[in-house]
C-alpha positions in Angstrom: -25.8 -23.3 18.6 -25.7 -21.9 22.0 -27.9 -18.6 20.5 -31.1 -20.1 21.2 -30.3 -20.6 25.2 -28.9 -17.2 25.4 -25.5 -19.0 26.5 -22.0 -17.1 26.1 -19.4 -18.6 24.7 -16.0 -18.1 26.1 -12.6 -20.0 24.5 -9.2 -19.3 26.2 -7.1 -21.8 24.4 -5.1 -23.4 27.4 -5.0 -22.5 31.1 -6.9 -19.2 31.9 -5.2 -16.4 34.0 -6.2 -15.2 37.5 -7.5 -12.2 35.9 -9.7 -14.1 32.9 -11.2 -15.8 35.8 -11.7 -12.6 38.0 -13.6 -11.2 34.7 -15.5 -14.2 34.5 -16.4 -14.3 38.2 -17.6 -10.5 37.9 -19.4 -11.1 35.1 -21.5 -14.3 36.8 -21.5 -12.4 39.9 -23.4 -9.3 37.7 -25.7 -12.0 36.7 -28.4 -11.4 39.0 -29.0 -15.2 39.4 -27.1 -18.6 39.0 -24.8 -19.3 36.4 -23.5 -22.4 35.1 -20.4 -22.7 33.6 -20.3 -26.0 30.6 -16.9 -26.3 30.2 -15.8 -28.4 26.8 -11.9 -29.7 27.6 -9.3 -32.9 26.6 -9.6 -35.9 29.0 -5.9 -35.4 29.9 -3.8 -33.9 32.8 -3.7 -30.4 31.4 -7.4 -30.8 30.5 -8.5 -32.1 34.1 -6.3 -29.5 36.1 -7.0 -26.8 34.0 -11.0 -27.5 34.8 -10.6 -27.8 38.1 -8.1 -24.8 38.2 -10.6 -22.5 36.5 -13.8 -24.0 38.8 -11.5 -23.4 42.3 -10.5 -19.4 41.3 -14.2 -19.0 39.4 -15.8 -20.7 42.6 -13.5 -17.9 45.1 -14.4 -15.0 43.1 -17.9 -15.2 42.8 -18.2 -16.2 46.9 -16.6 -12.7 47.9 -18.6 -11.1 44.9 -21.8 -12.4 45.8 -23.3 -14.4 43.1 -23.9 -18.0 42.6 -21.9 -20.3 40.3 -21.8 -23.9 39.3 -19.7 -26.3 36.9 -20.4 -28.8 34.5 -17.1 -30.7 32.8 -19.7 -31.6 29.3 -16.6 -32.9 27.1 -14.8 -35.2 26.9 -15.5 -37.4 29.4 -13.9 -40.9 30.1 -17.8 -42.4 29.2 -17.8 -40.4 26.1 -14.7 -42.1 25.2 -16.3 -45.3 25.5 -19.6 -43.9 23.8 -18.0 -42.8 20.8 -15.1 -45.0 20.2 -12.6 -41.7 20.5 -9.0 -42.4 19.9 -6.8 -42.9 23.3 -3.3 -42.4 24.2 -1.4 -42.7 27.8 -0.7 -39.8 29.1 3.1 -37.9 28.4 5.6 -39.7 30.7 7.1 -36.5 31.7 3.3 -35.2 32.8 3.9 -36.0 36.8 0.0 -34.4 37.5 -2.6 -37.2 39.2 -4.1 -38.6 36.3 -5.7 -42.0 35.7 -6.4 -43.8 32.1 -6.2 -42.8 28.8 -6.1 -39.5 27.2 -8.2 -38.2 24.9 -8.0 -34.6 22.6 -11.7 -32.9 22.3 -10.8 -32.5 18.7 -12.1 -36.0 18.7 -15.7 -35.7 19.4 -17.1 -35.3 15.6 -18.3 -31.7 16.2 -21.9 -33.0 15.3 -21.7 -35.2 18.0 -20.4 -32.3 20.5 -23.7 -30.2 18.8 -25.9 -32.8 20.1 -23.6 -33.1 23.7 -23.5 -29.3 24.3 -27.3 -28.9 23.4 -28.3 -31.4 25.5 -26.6 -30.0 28.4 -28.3 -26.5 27.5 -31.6 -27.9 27.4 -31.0 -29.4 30.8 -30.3 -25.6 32.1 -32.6 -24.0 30.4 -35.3 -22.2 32.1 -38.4 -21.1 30.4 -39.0 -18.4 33.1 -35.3 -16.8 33.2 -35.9 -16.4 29.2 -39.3 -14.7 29.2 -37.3 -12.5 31.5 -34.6 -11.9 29.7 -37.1 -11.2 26.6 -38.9 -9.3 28.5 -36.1 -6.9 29.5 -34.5 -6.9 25.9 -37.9 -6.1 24.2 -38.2 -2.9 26.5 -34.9 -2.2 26.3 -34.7 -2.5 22.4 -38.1 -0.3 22.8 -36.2 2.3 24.7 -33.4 2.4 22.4 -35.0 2.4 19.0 -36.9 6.0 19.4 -33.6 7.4 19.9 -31.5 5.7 17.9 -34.6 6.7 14.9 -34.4 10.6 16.3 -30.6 10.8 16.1 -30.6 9.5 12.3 -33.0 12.2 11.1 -31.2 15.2 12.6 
């Protein structure tokens, strides 16, 4: 799905470490040009703070490594709840984190529906020039590459 945009994909199953975000911040800061980060999450305290957690140590990296960064929360949203009649609970009474209304799992976007949700928001970032680029650079990259890759086989 995310193939056609060029887009990485990047799961870390619960709150990432300091040094998953410092890769990541490298990485964007390496980039060359601005990134934006689509970030996919529950609607629930751990969901909320781990977003903002990850966009606050992303955010510092990449300002003392040069580079330009941005975030989007995509899923699940409080209107997406409402959009796709997504199963609720209240949030865990021990859970003392600022949180408002009702909680909802990503599991419970039909993943059709977060296909259509996550290509959407690609399409909004994609740029036409930034590909050709990138096409450019692979194609004369793959060109370099090839020759030697044929010479080495046939020794």
């Amino acid at each position: 799905m995310t193939r056609p945009y060029g887009a990485r994909v990047m799961g870390t199953g619960g709150f990432a470490s300091l040094t998953t975000n410092y890769r990541m911040a490298e990485d964007i800061a390496q980039e060359g040009r601005p990134v934006v980060v689509l970030h996919v999450g529950d609607h629930d305290p751990s969901g909320t703070h781990l977003y903002q957690a990850m966009k606050e140590d992303v955010e510092a990296f990449v300002a003392v490594s040069g580079g330009t960064v941005s975030f989007e929360r995509v899923a699940v949203t409080p209107s997406q709840q409402a959009q796709y009649s997504l199963p609720t609970a209240p949030p865990k009474p021990t859970d003392k984190r600022s949180f408002s209304g009702l909680t909802v799992q990503a599991e419970a976007l039909d993943p059709a529906d977060l296909s259509r949700i996550l290509a959407a928001a690609l399409q909004r970032h994609h740029d036409p020039a930034i590909e050709a680029q990138l096409r450019g650079q692979f194609e004369s990259d793959r060109d370099a590459w090839v020759p030697t890759l044929t010479t080495n086989l046939h020794r």
